[in-house]
LOVO-480347 format. One record per residue: residue number from 1; residue in one letter; x, y, z of N, C-alpha, C, O in turn. Coordinates in steps of 0.1 Angstrom, whole numbers. Last residue first. Example, Ala and Ser with C-alpha at 12.3 -4.5 7.8 and 13.67 -1.06 7.14 Angstrom:
<node 2; 'S'; <128; -22; 71>; <137; -11; 71>; <129; 0; 79>; <134; 11; 80>>;
<node 1; 'A'; <132; -57; 78>; <123; -45; 78>; <132; -33; 78>; <142; -33; 85>>;
//
This chain:
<node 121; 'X'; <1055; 856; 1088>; <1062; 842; 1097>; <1067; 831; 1089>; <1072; 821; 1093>>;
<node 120; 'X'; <1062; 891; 1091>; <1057; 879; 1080>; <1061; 863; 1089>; <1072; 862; 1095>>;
<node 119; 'X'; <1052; 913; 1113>; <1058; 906; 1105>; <1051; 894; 1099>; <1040; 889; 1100>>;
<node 118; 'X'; <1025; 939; 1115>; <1030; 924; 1120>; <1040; 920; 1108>; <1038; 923; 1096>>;
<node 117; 'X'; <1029; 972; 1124>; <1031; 961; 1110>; <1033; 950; 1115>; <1044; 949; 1121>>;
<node 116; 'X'; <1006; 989; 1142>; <1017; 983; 1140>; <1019; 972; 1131>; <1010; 964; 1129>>;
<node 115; 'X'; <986; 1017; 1125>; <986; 1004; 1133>; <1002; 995; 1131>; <1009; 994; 1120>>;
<node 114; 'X'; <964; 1045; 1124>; <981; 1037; 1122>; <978; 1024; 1130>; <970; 1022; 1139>>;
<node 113; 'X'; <940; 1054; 1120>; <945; 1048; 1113>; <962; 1047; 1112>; <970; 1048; 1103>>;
<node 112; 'X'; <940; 1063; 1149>; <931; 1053; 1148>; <937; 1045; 1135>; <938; 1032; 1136>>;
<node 111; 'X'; <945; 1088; 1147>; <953; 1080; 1154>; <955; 1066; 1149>; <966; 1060; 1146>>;
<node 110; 'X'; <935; 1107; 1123>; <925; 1103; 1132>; <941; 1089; 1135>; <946; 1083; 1126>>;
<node 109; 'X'; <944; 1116; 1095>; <935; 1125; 1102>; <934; 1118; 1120>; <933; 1126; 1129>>;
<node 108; 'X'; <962; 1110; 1073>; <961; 1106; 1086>; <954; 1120; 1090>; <958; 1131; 1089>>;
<node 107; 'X'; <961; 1106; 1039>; <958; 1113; 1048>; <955; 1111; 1060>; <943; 1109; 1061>>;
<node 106; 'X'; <980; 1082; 1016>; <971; 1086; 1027>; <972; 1103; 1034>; <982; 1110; 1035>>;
<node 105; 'X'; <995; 1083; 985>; <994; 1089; 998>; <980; 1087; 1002>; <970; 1089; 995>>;
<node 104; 'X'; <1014; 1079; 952>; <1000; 1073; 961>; <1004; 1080; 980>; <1015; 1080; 985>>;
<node 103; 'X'; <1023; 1105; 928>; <1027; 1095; 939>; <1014; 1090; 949>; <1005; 1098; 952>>;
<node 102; 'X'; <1012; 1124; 912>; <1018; 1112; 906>; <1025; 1100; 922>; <1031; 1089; 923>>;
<node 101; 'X'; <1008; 1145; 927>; <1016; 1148; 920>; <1022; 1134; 915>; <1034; 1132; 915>>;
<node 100; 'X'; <987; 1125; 946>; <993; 1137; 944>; <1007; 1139; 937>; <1017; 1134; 942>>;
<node 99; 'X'; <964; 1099; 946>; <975; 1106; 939>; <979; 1119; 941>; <972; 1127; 934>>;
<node 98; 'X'; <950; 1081; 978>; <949; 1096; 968>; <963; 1096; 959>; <974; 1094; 965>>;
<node 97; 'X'; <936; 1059; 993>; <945; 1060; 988>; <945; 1072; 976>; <940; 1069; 965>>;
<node 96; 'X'; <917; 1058; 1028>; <914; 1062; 1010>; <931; 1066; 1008>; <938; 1073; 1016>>;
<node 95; 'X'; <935; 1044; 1051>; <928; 1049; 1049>; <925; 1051; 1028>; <931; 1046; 1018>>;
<node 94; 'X'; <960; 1028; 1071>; <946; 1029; 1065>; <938; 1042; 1060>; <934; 1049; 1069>>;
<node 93; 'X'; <990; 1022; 1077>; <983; 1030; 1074>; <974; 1028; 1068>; <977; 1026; 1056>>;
<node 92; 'X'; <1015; 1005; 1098>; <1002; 1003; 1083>; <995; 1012; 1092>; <994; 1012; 1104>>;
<node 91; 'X'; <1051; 1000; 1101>; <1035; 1006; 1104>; <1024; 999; 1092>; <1026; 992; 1081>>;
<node 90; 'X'; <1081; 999; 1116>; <1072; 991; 1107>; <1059; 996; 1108>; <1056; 996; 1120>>;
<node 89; 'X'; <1102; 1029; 1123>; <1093; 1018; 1125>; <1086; 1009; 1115>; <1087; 1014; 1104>>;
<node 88; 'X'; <1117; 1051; 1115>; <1122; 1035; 1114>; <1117; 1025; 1113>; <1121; 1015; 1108>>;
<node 87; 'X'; <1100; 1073; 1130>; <1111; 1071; 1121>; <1115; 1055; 1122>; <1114; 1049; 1133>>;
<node 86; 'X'; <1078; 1076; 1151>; <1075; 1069; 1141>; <1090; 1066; 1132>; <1090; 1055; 1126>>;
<node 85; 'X'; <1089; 1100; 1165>; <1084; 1088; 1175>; <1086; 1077; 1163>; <1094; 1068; 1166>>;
<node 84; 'X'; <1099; 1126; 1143>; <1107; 1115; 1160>; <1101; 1099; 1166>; <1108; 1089; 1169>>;
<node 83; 'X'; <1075; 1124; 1135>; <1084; 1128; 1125>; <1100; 1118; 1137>; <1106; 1107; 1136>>;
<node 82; 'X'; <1050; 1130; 1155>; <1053; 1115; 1144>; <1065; 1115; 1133>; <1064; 1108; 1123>>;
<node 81; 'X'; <1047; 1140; 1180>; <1060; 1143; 1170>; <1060; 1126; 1162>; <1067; 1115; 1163>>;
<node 80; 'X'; <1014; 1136; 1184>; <1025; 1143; 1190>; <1041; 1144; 1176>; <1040; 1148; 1165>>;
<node 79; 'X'; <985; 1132; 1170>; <999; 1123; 1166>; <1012; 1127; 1178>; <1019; 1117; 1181>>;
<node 78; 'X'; <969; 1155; 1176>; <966; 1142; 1175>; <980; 1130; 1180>; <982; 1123; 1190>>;
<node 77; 'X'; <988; 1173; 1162>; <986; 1177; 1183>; <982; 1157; 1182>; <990; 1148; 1186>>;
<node 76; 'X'; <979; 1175; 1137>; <990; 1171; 1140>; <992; 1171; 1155>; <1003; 1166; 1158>>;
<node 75; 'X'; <955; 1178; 1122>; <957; 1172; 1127>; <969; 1165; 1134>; <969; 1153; 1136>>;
<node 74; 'X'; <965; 1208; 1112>; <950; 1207; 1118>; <948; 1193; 1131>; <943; 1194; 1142>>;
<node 73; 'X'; <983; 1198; 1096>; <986; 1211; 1105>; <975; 1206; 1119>; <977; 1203; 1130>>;
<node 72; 'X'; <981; 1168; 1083>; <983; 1179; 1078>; <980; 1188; 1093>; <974; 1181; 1102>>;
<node 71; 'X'; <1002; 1143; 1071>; <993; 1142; 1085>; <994; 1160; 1078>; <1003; 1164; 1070>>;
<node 70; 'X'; <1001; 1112; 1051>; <1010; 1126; 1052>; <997; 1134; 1064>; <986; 1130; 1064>>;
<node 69; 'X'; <1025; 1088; 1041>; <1011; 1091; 1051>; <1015; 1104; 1053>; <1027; 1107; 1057>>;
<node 68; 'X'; <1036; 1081; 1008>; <1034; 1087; 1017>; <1025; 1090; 1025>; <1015; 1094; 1020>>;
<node 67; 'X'; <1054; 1058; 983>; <1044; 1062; 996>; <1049; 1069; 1006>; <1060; 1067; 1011>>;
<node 66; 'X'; <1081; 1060; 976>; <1066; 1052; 969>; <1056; 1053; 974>; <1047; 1047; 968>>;
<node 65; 'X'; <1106; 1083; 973>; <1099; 1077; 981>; <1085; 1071; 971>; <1080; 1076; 962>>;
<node 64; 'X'; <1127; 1096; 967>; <1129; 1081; 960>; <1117; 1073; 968>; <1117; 1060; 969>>;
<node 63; 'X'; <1141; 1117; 983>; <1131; 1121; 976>; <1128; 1109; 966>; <1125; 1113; 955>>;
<node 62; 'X'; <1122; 1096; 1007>; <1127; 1109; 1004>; <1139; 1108; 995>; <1147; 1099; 997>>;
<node 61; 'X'; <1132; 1061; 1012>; <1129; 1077; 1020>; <1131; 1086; 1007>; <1140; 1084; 999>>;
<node 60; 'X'; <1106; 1037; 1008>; <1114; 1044; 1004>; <1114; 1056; 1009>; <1103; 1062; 1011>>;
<node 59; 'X'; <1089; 1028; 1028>; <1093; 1018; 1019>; <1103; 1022; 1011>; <1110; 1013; 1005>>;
<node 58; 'X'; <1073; 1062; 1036>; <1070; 1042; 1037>; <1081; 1032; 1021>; <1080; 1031; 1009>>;
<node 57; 'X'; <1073; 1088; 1050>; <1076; 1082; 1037>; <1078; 1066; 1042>; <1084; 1061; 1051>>;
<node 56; 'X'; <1054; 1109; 1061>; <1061; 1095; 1069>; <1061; 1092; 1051>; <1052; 1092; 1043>>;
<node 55; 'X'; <1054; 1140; 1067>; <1052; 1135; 1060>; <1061; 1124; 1066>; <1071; 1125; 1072>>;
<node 54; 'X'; <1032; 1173; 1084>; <1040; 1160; 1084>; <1039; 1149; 1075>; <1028; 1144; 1073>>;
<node 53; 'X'; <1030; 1205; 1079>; <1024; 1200; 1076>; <1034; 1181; 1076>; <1042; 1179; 1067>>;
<node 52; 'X'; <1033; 1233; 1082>; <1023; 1227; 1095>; <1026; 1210; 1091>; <1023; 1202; 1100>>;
<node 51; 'X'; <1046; 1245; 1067>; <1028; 1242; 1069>; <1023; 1235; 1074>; <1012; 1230; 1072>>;
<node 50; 'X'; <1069; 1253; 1083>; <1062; 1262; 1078>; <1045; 1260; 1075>; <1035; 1267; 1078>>;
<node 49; 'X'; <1078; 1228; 1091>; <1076; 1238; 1103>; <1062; 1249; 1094>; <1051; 1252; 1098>>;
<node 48; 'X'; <1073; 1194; 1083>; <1074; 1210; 1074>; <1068; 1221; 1085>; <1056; 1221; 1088>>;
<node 47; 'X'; <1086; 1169; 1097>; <1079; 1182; 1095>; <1082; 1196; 1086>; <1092; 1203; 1085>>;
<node 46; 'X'; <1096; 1141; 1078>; <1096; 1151; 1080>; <1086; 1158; 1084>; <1075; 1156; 1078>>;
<node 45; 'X'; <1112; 1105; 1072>; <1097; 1118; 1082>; <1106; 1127; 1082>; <1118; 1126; 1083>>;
<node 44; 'X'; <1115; 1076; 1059>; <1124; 1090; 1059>; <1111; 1095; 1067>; <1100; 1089; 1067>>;
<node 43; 'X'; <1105; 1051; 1061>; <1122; 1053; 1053>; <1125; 1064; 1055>; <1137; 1067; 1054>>;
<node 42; 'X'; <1091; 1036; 1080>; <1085; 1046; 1077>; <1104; 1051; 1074>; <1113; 1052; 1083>>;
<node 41; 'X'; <1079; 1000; 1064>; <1089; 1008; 1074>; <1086; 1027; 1069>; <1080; 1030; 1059>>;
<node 40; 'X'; <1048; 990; 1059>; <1057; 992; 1053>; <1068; 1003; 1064>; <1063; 1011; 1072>>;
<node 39; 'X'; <1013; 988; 1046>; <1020; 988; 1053>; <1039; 987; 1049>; <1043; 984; 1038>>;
<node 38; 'X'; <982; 1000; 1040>; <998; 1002; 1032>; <1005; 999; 1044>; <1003; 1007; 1053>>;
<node 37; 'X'; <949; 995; 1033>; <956; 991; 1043>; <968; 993; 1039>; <968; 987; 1029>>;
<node 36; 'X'; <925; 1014; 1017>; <934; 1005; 1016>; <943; 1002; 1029>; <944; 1012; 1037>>;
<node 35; 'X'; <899; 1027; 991>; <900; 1024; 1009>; <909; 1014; 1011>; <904; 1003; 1008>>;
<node 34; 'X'; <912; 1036; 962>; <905; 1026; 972>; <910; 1032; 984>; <920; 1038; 987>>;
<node 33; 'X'; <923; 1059; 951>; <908; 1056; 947>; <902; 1047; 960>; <892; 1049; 966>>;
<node 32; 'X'; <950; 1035; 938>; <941; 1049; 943>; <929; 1047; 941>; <923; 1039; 935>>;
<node 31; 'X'; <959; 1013; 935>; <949; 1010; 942>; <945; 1026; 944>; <936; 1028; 952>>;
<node 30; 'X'; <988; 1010; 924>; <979; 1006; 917>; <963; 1005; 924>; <955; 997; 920>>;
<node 29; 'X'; <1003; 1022; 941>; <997; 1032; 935>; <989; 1028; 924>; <983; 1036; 916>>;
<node 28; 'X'; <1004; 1003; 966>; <997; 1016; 966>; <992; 1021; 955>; <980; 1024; 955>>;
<node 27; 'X'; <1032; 986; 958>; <1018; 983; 954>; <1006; 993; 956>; <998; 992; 947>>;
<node 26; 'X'; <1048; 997; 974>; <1051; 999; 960>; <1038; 991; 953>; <1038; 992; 941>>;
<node 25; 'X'; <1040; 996; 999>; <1038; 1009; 998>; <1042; 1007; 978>; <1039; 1016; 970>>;
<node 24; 'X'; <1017; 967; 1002>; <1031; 975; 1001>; <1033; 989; 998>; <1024; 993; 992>>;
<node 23; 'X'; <987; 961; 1016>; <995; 968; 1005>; <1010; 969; 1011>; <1013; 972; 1022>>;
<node 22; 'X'; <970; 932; 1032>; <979; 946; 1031>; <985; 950; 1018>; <988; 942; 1010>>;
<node 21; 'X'; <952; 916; 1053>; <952; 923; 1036>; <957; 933; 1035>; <950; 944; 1036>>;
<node 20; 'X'; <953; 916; 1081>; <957; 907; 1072>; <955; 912; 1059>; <963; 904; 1055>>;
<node 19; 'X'; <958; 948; 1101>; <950; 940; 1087>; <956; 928; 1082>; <968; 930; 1078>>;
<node 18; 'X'; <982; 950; 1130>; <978; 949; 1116>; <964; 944; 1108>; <961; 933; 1113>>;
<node 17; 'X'; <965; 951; 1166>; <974; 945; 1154>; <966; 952; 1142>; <954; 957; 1140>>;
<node 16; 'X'; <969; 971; 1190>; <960; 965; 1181>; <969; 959; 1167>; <977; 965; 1160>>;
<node 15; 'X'; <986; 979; 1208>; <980; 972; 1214>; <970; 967; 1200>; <962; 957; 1203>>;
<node 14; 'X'; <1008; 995; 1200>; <1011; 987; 1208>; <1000; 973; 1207>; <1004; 962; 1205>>;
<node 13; 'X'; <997; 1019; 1189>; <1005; 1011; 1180>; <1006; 997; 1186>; <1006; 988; 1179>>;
<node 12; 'X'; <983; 1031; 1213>; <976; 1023; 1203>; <982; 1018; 1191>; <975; 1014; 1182>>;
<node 11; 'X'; <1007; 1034; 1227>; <1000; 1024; 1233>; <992; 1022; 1219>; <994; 1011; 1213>>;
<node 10; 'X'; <1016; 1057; 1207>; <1027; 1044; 1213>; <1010; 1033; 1217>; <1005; 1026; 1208>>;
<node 9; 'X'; <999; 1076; 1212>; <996; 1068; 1201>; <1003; 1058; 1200>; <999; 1049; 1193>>;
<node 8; 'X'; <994; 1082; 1241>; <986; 1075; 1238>; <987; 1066; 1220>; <981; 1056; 1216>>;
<node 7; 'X'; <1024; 1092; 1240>; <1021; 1077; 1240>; <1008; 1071; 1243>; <1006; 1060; 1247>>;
<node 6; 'X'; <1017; 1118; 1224>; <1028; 1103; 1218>; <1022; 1091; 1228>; <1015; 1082; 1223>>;
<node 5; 'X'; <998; 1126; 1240>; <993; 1124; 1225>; <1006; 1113; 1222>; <1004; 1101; 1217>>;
<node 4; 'X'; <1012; 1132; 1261>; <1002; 1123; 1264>; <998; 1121; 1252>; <992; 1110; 1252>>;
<node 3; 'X'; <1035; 1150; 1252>; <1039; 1141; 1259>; <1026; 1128; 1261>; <1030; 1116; 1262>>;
<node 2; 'X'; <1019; 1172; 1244>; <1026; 1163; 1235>; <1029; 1152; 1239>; <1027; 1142; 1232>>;
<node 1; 'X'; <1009; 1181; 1270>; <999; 1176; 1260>; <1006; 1168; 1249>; <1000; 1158; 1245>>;
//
């Protein structure tokens, strides 16, 4: 089951491009509140075994991070090991941009909102 949740989410990083209107993850935190596109390398991931709970830091790793897509317990089978598969990569993340504890984050609920980062030409 892990094994078909990674690369069904491989294939849909694969196959649908970026937003042209994107955020940087050090631009995020002027946009909470909005429905937003963040794109940006994923600088550090962790699972938190204990709550279940996974974090993709964008543009800066841990603990110097400016964004975070953070996947919670409930919806983590979704994703397979996005702490392994995702480390390094270029991504954008869609969805409502929230403050927690002074830092801007998405919540990945749904596959759907990761998408591969097109480069710049």
């Amino acid at each position: 089951m892990k094994r078909a949740a990674t690369i069904s989410l491989l294939i849909g990083l694969a196959a649908s491009p970026a937003l042209a209107a994107s955020l940087t993850p050090e631009q995020a935190g002027a946009h909470v509140g909005q429905t937003a596109t963040v794109c940006g390398t994923v600088a550090s991931a962790h699972y938190a075994e204990q709550s279940g709970t996974t974090f993709l830091n964008l543009g800066q790793p841990y603990p110097r991070q400016v964004f975070t897509a953070v996947i919670f317990r409930d919806a983590r089978a979704l994703f397979g090991e996005p702490e392994r598969t995702l480390a390094g990569k270029r991504l954008c993340v869609r969805g409502e941009i929230r403050s927690y504890r002074n830092q801007p984050e998405i919540i990945l609920n749904q596959p759907s909102q990761l998408e591969p980062a097109v480069e710049a030409e």
